[in-house]
N, C-alpha and C positions, 0 to 999 in steps of 0.2 A: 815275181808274184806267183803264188801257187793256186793251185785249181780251186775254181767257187765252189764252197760247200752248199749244199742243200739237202733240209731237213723237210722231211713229207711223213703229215698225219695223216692218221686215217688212211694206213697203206691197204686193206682191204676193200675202201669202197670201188667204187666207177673209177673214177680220177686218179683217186692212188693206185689201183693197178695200171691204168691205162700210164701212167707215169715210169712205175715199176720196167713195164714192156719199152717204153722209151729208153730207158736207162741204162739199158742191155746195148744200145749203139751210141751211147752221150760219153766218151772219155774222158771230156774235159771238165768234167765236175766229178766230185764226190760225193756220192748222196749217202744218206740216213734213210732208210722208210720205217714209221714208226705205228704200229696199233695202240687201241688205248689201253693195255697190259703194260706196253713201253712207258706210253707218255698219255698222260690220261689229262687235257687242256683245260678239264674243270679243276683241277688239283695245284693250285701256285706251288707249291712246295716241289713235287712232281716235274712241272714244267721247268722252272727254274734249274733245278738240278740237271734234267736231261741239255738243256738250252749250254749253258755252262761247260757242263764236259765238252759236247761235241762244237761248241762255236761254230755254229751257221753263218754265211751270208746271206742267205735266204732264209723263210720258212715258206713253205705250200702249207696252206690250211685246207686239205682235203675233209679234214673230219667234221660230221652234220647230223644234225637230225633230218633224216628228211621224209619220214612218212606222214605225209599231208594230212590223213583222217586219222593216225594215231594220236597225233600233235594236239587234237582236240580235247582229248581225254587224257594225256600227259603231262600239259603246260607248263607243269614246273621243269619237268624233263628237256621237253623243247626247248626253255627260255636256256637253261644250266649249258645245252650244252651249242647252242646256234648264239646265244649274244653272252653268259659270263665267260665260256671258255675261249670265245676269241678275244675278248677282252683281255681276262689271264696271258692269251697268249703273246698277243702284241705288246702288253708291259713287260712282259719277261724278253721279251726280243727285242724291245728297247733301249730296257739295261744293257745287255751285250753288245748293242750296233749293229744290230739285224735287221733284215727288212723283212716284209711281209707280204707274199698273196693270200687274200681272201678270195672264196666262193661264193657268191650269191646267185640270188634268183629272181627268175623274173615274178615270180609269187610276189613282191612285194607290194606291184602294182594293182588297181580294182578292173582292168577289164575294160573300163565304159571308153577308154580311148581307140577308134575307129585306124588308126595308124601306128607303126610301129614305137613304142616308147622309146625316148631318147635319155642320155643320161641325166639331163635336165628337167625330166619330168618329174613332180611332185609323188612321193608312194603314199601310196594309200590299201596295203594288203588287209584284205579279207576275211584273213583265218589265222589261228595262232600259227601255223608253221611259218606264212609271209611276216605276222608281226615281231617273230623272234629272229628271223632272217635280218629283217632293217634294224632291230636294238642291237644286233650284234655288227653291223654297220656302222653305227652312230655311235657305241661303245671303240671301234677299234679308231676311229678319226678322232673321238676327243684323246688320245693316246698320244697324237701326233705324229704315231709311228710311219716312215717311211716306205712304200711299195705302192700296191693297186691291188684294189678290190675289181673281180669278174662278174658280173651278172649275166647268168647263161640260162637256158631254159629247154624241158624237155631234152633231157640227157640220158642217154642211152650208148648202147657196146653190148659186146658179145662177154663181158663178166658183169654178174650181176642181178639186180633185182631193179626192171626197165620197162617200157611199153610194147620193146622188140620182142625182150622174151617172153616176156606174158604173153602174146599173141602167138608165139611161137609154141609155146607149152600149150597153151588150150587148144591151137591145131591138132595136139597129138592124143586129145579127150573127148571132145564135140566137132560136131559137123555143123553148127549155128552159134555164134556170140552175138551180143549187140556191142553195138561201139556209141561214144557220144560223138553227135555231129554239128555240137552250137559251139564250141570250143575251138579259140585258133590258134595257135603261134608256132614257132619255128623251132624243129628236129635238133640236135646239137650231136653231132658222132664224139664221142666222149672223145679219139685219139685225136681228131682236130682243135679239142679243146686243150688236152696234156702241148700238142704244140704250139700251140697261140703262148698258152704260160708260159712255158722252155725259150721260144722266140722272147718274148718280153721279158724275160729276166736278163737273157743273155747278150741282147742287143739296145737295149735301151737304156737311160741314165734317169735315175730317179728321183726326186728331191722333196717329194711331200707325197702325200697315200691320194692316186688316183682314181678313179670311177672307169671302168668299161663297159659298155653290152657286148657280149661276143655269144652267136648261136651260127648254126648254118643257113645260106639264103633260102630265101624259100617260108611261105608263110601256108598251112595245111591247117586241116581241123583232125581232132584223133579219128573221125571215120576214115578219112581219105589217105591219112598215114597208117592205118591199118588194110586198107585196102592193097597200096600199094607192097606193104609187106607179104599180101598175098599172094599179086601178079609175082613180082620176084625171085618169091621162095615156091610159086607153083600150088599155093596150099589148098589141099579141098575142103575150102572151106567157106560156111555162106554166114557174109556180116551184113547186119542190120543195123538200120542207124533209129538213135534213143536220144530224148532230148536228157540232159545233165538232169535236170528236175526231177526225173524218172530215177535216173539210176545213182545218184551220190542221197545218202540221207539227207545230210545238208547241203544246197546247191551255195558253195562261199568257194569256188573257183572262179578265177578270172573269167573273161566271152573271149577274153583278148587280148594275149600277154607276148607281140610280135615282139623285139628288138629291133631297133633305130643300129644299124653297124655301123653310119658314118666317122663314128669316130675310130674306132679300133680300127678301120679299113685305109685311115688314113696314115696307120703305122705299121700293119700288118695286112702283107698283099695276097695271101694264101687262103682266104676264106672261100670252102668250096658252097657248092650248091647242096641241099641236103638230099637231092636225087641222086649228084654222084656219091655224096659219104653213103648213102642207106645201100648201095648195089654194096659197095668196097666191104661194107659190116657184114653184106648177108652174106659175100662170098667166102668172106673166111667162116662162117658159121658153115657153108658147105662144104669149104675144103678141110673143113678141122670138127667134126660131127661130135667130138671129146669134150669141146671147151665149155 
């Protein structure tokens, strides 16, 4: 039997680099990392062709819309490429005998639950970015295709466009931001997330498209994950907490988007605390002042 191949779109975002840096010590696969220049997952014809040559056994679906207040004023953009391009792409990796992870989020849910959501809980998203997240959900399961879908939340790393480095970046402009402090759920260090997926591909048997929550432990509001980036990184810097209402034009974010881990922790024993992944993120943003 020869090494699993795996194909990863969307090798520019979060996930696909945080993948890419993986891949550099994974010898026992062959990967693909693909941008949408390569492999563009709203295009069948495109998908198809690239799926074909390289025969995957996997696909990572890194690739997303994910700008939550752009998503508003884009919608067709959002829908085309969070629910038909996963669609496209789980049928084309169907034909082949591919399997699939998807990306989701915790966006899908409204918030009004007091406890972390479980994979069993009902969505009900808010805003077009969560409702094209779950049609591209619902699209890749009527497919019947093979793998597991992720549902991760507030994800962040040292590449990228994140809550880390915005906070980090406005450090190095003003000496006051506000932060919101009605808002809860849990930090996800992007590389704990690239290994959760790598873990679950490599170690698990799969036989129909599964459902996870996977985030780091720990349940925070952005004030006090901002604050904390503070202490850490030592910043001089004075935040003030603002309620959502104030500062989003339209207040259609969750109150409360924690993940329920019981299920993934029952396959995967590795899930840190988001206190240790935030020190491990900032340090290398210390020791590598370039990245």
């Amino acid at each position: 039997m020869g090494k699993l191949k795996i194909l990863v779109t969307g090798k520019d975002g979060q996930l696909g680099y945080a993948l890419q840096e993986l891949s550099e010590n994974q010898f026992e696969f062959t990967w693909k990392f693909t941008d949408r220049s390569e492999l563009d997952i709203t295009n069948s014809i495109n998908t198809q062709s690239v799926l074909k040559e390289f025969q995957p056994d996997w696909i990572i679906n890194a690739a997303a819309y994910t700008d939550v207040d752009g998503a508003e004023s884009n919608e067709d953009i959002a829908y085309k490429v969070n629910a038909d391009g996963p669609y496209i792409l789980a049928k084309s990796a169907k034909e082949i005998g591919a399997k699939l992870v998807h990306i989701s989020t915790d966006y899908v849910f409204d918030g009004t639950k007091k406890e972390p959501y479980s994979e069993n809980d009902t969505p009900n998203p808010l805003q077009v970015y969560g409702k094209s997240k779950l049609k591209g959900e619902l699209l890749i399961q009527d497919t019947s295709i093979t793998g597991f879908i992720i549902r991760t939340s507030w994800v962040y790393g040292n590449h990228g466009k994140n809550f880390v480095n915005t906070i980090l970046k406005l450090a190095k402009t003003k000496n006051e931001i506000e932060v919101v402090d009605d808002q809860f759920g849990s930090p996800t260090y992007v590389k704990d997330l690239a290994n959760v997926v790598i873990d679950l591909v490599s170690k698990r048997q799969f036989n129909e498209m599964e459902l996870y929550h996977f985030s780091n432990y720990g349940v925070i509001s952005w004030f006090d994950f901002a604050k904390s980036i503070k202490q850490l990184m030592n910043l001089d810097l004075k935040i003030q907490r603002i309620n959502s209402c104030d500062y989003y034009k339209s207040n259609f974010r969750p109150t409360y988007s924690a993940l329920d881990l019981k299920k993934i922790s029952s396959v995967y024993k590795n899930i840190e605390h988001y206190k240790k992944s935030l020190k491990i993120c900032l340090k290398l943003k210390k020791n590598n002042v370039t990245q």
